[in-house]
N, CA, C and O of each residue as an XYZ file, in Angstrom:
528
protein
N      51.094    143.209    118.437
C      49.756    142.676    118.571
C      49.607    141.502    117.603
O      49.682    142.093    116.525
N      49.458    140.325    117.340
C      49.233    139.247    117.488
C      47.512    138.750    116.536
O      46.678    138.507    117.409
N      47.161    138.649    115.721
C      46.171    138.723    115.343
C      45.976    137.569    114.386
O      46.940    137.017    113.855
N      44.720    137.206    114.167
C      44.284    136.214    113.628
C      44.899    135.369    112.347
O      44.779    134.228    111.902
N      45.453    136.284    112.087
C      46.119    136.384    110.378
C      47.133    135.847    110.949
O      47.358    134.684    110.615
N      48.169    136.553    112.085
C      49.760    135.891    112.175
C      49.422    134.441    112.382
O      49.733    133.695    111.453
N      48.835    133.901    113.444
C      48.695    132.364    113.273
C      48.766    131.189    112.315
O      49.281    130.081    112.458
N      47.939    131.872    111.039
C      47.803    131.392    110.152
C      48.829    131.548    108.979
O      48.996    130.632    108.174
N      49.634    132.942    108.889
C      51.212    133.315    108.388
C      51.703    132.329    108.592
O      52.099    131.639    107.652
N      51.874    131.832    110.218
C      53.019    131.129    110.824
C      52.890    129.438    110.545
O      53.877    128.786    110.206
N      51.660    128.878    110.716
C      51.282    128.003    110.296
C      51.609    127.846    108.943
O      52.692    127.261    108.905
N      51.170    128.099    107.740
C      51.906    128.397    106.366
C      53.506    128.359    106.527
O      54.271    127.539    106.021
N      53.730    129.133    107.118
C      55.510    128.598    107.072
C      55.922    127.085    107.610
O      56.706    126.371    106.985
N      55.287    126.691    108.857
C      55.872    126.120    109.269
C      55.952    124.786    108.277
O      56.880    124.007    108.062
N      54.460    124.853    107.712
C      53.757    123.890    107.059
C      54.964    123.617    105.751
O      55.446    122.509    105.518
N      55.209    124.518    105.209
C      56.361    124.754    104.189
C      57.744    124.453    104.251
O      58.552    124.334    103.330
N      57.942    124.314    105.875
C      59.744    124.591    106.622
C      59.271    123.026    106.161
O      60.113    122.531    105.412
N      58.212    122.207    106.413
C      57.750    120.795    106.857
C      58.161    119.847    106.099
O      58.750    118.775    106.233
N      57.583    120.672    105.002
C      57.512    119.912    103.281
C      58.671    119.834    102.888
O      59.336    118.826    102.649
N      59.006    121.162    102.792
C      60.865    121.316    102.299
C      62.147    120.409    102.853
O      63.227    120.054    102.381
N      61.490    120.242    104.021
C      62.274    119.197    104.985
C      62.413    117.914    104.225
O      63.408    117.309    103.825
N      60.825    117.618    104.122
C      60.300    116.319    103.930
C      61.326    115.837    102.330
O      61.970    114.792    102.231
N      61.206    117.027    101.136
C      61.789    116.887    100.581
C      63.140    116.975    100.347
O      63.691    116.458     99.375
N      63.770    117.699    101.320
C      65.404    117.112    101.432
C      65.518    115.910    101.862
O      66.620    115.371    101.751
N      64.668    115.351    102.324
C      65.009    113.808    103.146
C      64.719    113.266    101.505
O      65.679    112.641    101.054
N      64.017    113.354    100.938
C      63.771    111.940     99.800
C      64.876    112.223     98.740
O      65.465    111.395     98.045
N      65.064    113.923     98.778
C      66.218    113.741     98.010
C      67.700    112.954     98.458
O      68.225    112.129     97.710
N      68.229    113.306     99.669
C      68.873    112.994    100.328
C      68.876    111.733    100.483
O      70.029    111.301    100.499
N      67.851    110.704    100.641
C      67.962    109.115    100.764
C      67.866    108.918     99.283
O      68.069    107.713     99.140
N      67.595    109.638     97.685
C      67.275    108.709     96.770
C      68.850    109.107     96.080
O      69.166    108.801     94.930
N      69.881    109.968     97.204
C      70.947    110.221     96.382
C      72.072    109.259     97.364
O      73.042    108.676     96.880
N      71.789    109.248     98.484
C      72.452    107.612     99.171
C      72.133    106.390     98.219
O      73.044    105.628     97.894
N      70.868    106.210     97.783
C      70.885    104.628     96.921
C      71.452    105.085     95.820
O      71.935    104.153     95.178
N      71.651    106.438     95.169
C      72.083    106.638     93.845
C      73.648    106.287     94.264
O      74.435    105.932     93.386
N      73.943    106.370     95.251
C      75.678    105.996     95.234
C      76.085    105.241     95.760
O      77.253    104.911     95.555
N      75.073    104.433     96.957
C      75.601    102.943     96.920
C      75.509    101.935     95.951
O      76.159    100.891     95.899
N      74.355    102.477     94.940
C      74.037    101.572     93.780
C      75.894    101.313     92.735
O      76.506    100.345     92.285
N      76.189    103.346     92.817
C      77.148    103.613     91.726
C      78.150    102.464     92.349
O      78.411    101.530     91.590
N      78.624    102.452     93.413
C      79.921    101.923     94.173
C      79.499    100.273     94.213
O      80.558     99.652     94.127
N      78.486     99.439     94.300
C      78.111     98.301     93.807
C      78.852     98.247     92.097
O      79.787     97.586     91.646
N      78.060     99.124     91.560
C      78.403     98.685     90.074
C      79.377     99.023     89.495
O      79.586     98.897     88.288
N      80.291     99.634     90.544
C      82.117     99.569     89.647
C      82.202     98.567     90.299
O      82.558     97.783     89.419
N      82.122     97.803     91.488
C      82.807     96.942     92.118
C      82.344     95.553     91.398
O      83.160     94.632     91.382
N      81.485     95.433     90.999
C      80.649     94.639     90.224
C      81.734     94.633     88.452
O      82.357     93.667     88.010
N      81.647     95.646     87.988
C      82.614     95.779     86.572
C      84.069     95.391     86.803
O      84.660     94.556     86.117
N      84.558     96.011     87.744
C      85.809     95.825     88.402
C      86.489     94.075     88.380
O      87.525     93.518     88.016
N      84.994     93.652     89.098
C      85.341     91.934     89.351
C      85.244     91.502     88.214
O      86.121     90.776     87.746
N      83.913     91.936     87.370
C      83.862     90.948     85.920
C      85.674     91.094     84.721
O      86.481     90.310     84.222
N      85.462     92.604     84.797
C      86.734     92.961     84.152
C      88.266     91.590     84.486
O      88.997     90.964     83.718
N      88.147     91.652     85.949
C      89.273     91.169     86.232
C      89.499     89.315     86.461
O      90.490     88.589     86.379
N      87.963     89.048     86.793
C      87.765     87.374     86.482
C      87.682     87.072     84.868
O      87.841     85.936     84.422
N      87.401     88.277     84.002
C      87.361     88.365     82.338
C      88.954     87.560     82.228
O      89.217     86.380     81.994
N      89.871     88.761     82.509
C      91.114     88.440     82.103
C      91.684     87.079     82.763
O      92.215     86.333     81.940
N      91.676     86.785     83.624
C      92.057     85.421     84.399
C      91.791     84.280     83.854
O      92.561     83.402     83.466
N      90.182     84.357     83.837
C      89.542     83.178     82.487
C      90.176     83.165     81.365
O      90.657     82.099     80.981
N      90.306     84.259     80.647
C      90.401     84.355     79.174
C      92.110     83.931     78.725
O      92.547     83.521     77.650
N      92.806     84.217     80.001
C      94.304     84.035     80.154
C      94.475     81.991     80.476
O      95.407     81.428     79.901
N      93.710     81.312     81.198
C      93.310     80.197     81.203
C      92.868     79.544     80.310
O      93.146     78.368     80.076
N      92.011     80.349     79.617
C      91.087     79.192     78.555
C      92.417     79.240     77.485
O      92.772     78.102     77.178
N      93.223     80.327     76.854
C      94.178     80.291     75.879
C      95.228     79.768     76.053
O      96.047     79.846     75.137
N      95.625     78.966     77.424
C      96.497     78.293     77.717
C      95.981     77.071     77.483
O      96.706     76.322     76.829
N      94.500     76.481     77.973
C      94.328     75.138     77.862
C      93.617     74.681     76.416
O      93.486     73.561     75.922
N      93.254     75.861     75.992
C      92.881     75.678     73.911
C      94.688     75.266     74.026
O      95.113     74.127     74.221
N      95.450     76.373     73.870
C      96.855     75.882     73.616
C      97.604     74.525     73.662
O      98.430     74.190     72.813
N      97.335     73.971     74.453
C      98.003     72.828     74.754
C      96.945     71.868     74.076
O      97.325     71.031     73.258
N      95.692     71.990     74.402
C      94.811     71.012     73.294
C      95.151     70.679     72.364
O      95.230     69.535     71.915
N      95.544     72.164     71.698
C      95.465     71.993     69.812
C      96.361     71.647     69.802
O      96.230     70.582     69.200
N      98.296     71.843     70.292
C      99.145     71.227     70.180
C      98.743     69.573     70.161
O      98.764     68.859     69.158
N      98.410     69.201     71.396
C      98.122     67.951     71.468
C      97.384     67.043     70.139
O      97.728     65.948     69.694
N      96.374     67.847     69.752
C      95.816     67.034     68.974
C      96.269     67.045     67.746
O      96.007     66.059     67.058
N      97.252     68.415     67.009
C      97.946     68.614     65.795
C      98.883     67.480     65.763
O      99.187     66.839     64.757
N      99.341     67.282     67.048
C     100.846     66.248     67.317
C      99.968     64.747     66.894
O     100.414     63.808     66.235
N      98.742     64.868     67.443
C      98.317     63.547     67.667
C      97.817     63.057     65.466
O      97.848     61.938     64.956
N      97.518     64.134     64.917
C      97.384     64.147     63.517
C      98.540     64.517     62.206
O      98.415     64.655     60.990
N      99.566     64.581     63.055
C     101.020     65.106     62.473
C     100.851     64.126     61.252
O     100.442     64.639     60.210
N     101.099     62.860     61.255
C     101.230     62.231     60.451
C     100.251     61.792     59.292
O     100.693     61.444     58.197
N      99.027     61.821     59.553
C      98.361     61.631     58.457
C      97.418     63.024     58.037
O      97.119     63.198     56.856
N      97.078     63.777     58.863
C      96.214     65.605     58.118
C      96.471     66.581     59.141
O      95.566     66.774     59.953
N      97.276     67.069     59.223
C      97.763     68.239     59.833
C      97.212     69.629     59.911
O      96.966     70.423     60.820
N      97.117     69.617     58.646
C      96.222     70.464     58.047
C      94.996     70.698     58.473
O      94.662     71.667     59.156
N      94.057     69.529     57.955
C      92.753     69.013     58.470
C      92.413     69.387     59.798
O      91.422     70.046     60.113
N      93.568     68.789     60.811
C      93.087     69.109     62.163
C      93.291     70.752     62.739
O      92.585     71.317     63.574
N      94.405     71.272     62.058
C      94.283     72.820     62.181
C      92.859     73.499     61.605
O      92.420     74.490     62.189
N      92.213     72.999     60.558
C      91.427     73.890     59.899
C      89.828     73.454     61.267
O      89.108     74.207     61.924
N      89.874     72.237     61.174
C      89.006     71.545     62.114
C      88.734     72.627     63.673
O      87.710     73.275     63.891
N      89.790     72.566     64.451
C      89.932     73.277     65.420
C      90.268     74.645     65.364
O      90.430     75.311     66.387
N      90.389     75.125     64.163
C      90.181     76.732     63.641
C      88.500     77.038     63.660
O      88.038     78.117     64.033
N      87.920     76.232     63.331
C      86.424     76.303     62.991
C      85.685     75.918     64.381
O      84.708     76.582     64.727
N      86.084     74.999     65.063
C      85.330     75.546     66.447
C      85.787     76.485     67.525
O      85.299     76.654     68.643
N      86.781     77.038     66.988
C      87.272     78.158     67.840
C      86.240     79.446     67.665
O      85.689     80.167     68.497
N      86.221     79.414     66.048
C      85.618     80.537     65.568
C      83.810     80.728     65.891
O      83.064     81.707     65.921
N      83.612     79.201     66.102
C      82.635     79.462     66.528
C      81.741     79.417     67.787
O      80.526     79.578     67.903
N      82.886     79.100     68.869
C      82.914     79.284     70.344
C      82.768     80.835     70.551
O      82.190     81.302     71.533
N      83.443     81.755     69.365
C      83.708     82.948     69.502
C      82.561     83.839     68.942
O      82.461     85.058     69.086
N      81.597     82.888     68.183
C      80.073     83.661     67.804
C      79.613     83.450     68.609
O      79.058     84.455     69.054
N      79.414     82.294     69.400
C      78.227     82.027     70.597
C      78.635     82.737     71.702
O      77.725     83.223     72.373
N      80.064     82.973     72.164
C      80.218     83.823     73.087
C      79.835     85.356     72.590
O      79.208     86.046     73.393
N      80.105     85.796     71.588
C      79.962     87.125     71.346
C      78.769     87.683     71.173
O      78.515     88.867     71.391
N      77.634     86.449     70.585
C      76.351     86.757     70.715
C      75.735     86.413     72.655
O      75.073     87.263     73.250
N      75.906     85.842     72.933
C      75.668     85.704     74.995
C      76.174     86.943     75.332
O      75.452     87.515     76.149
N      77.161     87.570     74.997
C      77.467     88.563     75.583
C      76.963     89.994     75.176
O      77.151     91.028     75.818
N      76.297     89.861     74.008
C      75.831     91.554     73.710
C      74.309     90.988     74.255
O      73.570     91.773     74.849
N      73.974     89.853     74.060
C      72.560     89.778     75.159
C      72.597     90.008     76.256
O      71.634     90.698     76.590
N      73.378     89.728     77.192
C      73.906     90.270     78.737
C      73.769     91.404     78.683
O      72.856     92.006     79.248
N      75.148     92.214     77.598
C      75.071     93.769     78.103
C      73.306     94.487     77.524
O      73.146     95.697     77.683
N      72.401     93.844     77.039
C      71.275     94.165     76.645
C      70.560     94.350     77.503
O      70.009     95.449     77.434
N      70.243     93.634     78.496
C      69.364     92.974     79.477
C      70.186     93.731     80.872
O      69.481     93.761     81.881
N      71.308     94.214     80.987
C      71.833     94.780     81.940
C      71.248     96.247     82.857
O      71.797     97.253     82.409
N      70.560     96.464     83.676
C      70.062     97.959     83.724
C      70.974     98.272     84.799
O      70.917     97.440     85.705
N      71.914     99.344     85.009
C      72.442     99.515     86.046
C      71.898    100.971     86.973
O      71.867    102.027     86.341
N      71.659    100.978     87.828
C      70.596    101.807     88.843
C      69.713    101.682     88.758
O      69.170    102.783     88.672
N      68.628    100.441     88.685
C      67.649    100.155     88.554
C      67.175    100.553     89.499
O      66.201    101.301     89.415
N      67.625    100.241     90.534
C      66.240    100.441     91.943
C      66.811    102.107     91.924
O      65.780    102.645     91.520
N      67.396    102.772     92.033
C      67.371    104.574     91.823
C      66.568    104.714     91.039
O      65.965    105.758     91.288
N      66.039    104.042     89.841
C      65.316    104.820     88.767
C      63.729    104.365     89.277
O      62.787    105.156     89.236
N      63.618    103.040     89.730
C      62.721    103.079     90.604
C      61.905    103.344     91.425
O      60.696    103.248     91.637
N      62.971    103.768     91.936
C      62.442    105.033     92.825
C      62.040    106.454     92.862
O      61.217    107.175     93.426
N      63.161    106.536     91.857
C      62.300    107.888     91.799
C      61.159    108.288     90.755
O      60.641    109.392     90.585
N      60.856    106.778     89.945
C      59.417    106.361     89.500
C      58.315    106.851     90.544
O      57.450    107.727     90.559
N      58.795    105.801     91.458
C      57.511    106.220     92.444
C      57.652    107.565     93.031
O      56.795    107.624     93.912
N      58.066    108.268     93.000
C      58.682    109.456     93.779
C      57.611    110.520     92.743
O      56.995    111.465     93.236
N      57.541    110.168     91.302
C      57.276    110.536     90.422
C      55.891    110.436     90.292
O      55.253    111.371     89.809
N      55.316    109.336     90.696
C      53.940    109.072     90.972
C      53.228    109.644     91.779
O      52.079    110.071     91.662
N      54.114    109.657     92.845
C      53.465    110.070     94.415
C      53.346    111.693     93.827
O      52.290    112.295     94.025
N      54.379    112.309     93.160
C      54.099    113.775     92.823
C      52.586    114.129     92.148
O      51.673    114.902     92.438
N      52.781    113.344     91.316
C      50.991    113.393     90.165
C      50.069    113.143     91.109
O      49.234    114.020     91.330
N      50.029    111.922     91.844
C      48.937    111.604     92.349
C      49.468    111.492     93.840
O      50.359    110.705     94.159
N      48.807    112.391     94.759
C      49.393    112.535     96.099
C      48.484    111.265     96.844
O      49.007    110.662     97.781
N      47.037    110.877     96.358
C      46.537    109.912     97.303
C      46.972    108.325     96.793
O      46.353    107.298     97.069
N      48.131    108.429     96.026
C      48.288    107.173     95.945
C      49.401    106.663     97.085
O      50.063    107.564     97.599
N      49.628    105.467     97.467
C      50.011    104.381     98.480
C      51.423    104.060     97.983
O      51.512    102.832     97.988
N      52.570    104.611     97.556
C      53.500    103.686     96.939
C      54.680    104.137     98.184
O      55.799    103.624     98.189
């Protein structure tokens, strides 16, 4: 027998099967951007890592031949001079790079739009009539 109450049992569940659903889907899509984000940002480290070494293997070949060049070109009158000279803007090619680069990794957020999201995910929980 069938009574006023089961309707409303059943309704309650379904209402619940609904939600639970609803929330495997947001989990489920905010853990797809959590790992296309991850697989962006090795591929992303991967390239810097490996255009790092290429550059850095380039630039010490063409400093190299510079400083030869220009030691050869000062052989005879300060040798010295021009080593200490081009010691000192090396060293300090190597502050300005080293300071650019801990500002980079500063300013770097990696899973931003995941954390984003589940900002708003976070919002929408507190406040259900908000729009995000």
């Amino acid at each position: 027998m069938d009574g006023p109450g089961d309707e409303n049992h059943e309704g309650i569940g379904a209402s619940l099967n609904r939600t639970f659903g609803h929330l495997l889907d947001i989990v489920r899509t905010r853990t797809d951007l959590f790992v296309l984000e991850l697989r962006l940002e090795k591929a992303r480290q991967l390239e810097c890592i490996l255009l790092s070494i290429v550059v850095g293997g380039l630039i010490l070949l063409g400093v190299g031949v510079v400083s030869v060049a220009i030691v050869m070109r000062f052989w005879d009158e300060a040798p010295l001079t021009a080593l200490g000279i081009l010691g000192g803007f090396y060293l300090l090619g190597a502050v300005i790079l080293s300071f650019h680069l801990r500002r980079r990794l500063a300013r770097h957020q990696p899973f931003r739009h995941t954390l984003e999201e589940l900002k708003k995910d976070k919002s929408c929980l507190e406040d259900p009539n908000s729009e995000n």
